[in-house]
N, C-alpha and C positions, 0 to 999 in steps of 0.2 A: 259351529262357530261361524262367522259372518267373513273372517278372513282380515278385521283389526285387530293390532297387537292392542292385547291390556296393559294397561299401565301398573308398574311395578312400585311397591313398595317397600321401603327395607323397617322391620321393627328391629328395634335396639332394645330388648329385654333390661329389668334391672338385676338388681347384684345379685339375687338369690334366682333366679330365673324359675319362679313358682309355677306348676302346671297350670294350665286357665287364667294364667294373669293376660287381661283384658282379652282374654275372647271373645266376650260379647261384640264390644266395640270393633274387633279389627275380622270377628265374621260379618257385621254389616260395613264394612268396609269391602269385602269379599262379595259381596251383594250388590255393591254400586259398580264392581267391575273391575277391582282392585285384584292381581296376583301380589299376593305375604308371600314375604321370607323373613326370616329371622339369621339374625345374626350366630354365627355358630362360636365365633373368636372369642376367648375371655378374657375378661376384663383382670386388670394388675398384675399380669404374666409380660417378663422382657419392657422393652420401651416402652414409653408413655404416649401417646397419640401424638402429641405434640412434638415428639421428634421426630417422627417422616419414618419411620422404622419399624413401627408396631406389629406386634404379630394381625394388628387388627384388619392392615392391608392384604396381607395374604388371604385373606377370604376373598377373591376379586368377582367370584363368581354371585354372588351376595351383592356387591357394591355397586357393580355395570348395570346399567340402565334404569334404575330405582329414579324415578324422578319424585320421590316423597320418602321422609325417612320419619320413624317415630321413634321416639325412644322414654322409656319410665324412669326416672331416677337418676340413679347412676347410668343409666345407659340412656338418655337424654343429654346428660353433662358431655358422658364422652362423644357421643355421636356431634354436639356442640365443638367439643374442641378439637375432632377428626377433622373436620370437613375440610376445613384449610387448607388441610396438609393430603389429601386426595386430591389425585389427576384432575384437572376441570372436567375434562369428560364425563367424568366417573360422579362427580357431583351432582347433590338433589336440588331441584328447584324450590323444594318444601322443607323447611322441618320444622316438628313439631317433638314440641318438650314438654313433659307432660311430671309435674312435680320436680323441678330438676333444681340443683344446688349451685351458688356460683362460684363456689370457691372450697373444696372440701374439706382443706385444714382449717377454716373459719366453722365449717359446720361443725368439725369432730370438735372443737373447740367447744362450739354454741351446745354441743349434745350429750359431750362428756366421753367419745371414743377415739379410743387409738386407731388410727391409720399408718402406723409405722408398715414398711413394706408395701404398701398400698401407691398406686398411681398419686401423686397428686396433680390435680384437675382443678383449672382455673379457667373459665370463661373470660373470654377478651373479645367481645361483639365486635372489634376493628377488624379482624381477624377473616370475618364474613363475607361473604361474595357482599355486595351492596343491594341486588337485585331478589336476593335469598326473602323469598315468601317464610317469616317466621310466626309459627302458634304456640304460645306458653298457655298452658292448661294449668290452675290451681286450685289444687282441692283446701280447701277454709280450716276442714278438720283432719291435716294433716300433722299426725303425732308423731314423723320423724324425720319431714322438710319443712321450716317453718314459712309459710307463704312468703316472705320479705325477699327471699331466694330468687324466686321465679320476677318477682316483682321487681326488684331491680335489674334485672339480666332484661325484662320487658322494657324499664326505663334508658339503660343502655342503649338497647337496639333502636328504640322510637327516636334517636337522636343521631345514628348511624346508616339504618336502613334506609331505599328511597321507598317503599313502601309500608306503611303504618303497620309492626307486628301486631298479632290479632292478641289477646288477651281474654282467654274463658277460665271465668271463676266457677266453682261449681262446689257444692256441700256435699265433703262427702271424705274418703280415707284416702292415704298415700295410695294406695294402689286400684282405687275407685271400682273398689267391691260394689257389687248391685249390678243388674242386667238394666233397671231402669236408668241408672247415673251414666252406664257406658253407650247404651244405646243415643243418649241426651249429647255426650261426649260425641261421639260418630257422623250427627242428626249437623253438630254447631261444625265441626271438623268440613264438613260436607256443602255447608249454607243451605242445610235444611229448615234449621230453626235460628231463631235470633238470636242473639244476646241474650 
């Protein structure tokens, strides 16, 4: 090693934390220079993020020095509605939400599931550092966030942030299955490739 520190990343897995969900993507992440970790905390156990209490804080070892945070889904939304409520220190300059919902009982509404016992997670982009580099990723054929989600949480923020959140659309599933789609994902994440 040359003797700089890498830059840290925190992913925020979604609800089901599926083996190889986005590996592709966050191994060439791992390729540009990127040290991953993942979140170990689970999500809808004790407090809700939004009360400063969550077991999600106690991970601190995870949360210190990540200056970029990802998250799929549900773990997008929360990592969204953590951040406020973490140390400034401990906060990312990055995040990036990748299929994320803005309001859950609005989705379990819009989808037809129960979330009783469940967190409820509400995005409130006021909430936001101001300076917070935001990227909403949405996938088009997504069968269980409907795009509108991400799009308004992007329209939000363009009216809040002092930087213009980026916004990549991209065809393809909730959880953007394919080594071609995640590496494209990675390539735009990166300012490899364009729009």
């Amino acid at each position: 090693m040359n003797g700089r520190v890498q830059p840290s990343l925190l992913y925020w897995p979604g609800m089901r934390r599926e083996p190889g969900e986005l590996d592709v993507m966050l191994c060439r992440l791992r390729q540009c220079g990127w040290t991953i970790r993942t979140l170990a905390a689970s999500y809808d156990i004790g407090p809700p993020p939004s009360s400063g209490q969550s077991t999600l804080y106690s991970d601190t070892n995870a949360l210190l020095g990540c200056a970029w945070w990802i998250g799929l889904s549900l773990g997008a939304s929360v990592a969204c509605a953590a951040l406020p409520h973490v140390p400034t220190l401990a906060r990312p300059r990055r995040l990036t939400m990748i299929n994320p919902f803005i309001n859950r009982q609005d989705l379990a509404e819009e989808r037809g599931f129960d979330v009783t016992g469940q967190w409820q997670i509400e995005i409130d982009v006021n909430t936001l550092p101001q300076d917070l580099q935001l990227d909403i990723v949405i996938s088009e054929d997504d069968d269980r966030i409907p795009p509108n989600h991400g799009l308004s949480i992007h329209a939000l923020a363009t009216e809040v942030l002092i930087n213009e959140p980026a916004l990549i659309r991209v065809q393809g599933n909730h959880r953007l299955d394919g080594t071609d789609l995640q590496q494209l994902v990675a390539a735009r994440l990166l300012g490899l490739e364009s729009q």
